[in-house]
C-alpha positions as CSV (number, residue, x, y, z in Angstrom):
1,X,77.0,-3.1,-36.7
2,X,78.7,-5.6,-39.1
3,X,77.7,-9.8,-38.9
4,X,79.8,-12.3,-37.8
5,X,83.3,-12.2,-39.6
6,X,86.4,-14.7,-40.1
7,X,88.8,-14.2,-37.7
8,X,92.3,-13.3,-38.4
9,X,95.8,-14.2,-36.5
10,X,98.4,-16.7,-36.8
11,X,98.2,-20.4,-37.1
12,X,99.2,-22.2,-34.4
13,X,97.9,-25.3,-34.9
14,X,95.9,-27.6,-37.8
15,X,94.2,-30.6,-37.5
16,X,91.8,-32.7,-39.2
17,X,88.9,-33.5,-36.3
18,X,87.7,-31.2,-34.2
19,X,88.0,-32.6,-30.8
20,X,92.4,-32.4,-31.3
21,X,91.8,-28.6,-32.0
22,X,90.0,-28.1,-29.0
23,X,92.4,-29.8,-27.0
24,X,94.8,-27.3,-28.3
25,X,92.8,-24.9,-27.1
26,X,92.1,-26.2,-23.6
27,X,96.1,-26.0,-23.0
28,X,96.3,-22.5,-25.1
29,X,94.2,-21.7,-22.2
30,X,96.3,-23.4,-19.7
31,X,99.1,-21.2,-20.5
32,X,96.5,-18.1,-19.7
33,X,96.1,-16.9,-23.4
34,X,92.9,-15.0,-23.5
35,X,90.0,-17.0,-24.2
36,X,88.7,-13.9,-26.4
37,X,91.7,-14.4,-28.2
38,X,91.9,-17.8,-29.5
39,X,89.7,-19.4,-32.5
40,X,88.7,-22.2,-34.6
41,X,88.4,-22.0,-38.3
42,X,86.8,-25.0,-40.3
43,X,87.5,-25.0,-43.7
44,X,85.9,-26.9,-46.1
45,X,82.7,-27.3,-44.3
46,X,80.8,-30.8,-45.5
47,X,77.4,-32.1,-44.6
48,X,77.8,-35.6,-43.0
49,X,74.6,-37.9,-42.8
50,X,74.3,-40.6,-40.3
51,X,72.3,-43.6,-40.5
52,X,70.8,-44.2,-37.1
53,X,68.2,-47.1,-37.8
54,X,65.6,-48.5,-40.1
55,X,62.6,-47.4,-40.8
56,X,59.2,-49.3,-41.5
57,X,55.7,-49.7,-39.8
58,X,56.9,-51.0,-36.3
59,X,58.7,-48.1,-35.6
60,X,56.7,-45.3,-36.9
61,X,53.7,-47.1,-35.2
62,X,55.9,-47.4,-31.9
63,X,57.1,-43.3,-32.5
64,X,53.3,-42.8,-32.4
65,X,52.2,-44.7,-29.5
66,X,54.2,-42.6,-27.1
67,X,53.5,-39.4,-28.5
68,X,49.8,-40.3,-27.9
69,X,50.6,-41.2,-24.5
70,X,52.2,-38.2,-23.4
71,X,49.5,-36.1,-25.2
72,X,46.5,-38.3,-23.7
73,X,48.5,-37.8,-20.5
74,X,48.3,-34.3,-20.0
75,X,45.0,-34.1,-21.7
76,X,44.1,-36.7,-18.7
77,X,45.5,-34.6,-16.1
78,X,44.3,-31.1,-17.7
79,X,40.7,-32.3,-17.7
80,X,41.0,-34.5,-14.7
81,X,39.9,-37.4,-16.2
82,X,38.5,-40.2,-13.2
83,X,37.9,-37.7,-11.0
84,X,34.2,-37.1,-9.6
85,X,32.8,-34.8,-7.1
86,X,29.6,-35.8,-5.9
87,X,27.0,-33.0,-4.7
88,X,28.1,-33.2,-1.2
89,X,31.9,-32.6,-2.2
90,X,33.1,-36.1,-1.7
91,X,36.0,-36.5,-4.2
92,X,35.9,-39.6,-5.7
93,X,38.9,-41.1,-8.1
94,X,37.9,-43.9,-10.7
95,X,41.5,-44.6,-12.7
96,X,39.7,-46.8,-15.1
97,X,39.0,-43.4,-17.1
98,X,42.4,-42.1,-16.7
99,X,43.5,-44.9,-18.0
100,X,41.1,-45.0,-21.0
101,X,42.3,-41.6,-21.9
102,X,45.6,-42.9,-22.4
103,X,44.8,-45.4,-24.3
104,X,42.6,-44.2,-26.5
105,X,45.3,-41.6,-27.1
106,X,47.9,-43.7,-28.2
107,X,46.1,-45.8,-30.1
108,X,45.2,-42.0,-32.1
109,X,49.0,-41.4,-32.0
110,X,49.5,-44.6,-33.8
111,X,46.8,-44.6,-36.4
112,X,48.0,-40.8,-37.0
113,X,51.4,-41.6,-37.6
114,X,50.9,-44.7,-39.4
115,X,48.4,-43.0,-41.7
116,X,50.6,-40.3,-42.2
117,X,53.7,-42.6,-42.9
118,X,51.7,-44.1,-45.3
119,X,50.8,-41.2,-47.6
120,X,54.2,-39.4,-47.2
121,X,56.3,-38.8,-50.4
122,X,59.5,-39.5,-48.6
123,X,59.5,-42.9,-48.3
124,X,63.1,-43.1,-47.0
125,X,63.5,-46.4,-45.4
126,X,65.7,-45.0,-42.4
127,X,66.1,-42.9,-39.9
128,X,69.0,-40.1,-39.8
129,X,70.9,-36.9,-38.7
130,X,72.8,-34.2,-40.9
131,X,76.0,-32.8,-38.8
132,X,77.6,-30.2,-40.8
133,X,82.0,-31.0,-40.5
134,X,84.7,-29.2,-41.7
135,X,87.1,-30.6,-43.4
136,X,90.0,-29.5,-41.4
137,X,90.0,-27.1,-38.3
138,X,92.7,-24.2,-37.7
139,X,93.6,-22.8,-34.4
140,X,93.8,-19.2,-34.2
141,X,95.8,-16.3,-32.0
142,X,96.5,-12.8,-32.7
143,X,99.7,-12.5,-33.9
144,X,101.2,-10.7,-30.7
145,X,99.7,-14.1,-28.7
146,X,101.8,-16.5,-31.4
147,X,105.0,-16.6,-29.6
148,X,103.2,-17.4,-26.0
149,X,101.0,-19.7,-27.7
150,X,103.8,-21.6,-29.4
151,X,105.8,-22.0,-26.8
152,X,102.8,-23.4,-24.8
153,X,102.4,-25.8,-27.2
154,X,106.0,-26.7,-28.2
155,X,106.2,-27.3,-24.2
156,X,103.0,-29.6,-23.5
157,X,104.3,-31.6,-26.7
158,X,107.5,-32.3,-25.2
């Protein structure tokens, strides 16, 4: 069994954004070409970087309070943390513990997360995401689909 391959066909369409050529492909649809049958090619693929906010103490401090949270609260809820049972089997609840659990976890979650911030080589001052993009997309049919699909498209244009 071979990997994935570029598919082959006819060009029916080219744009530069991706969300136009799946448009076209939405009304390619429309016009009951086979789904199996249509495709978009990037070409030119480029690796975008967006900036999404600064980065300093506060924030990697903040990041860590709430992952010590969430972790102190399922550790809380795992143990049972407040809960007593006395010999006689009363249950008894005391949600100052519970509480204390949580807080002593995130307080952990921020010292961690501040200590590591602190020692980390990267000392980027921001927060972001990569996206790969192409630089232009091509819409695809086999070339028995091409006359259906142009007409299709030559008709929702006009």
């Amino acid at each position: 069994m071979s990997g994935p391959t570029i598919p082959k066909g006819f060009v029916v369409a080219e744009f530069t954004n991706y969300s136009d050529a799946s448009a076209t492909v939405e009304r390619l649809i429309e016009a009951e070409i086979k789904p199996q049958d249509i495709a978009i090619v990037g070409h030119d693929p480029v690796l975008v970087e967006r900036i999404r906010s600064r980065l300093g103490y506060g924030r990697v401090a903040l990041s860590g309070i709430i992952t010590g949270f969430w972790l102190g609260l399922i550790f809380a809820i795992l143990i049972g943390a407040g809960i007593t049972v006395s010999p006689d089997g009363e249950v008894g609840y005391n949600p100052q513990q519970f509480l204390a659990v949580l807080v002593v976890s995130a307080g952990i979650g921020m010292l961690f997360n501040i200590v590591r911030f602190s020692i980390s080589n990267n000392k980027r001052g921001f927060l972001s995401s990569q996206m790969p993009v192409a630089t232009r997309y091509e819409v695809l049919v086999p070339e028995s689909a091409a006359p259906k699909a142009q007409q299709a498209l030559s008709a929702s244009n006009s």
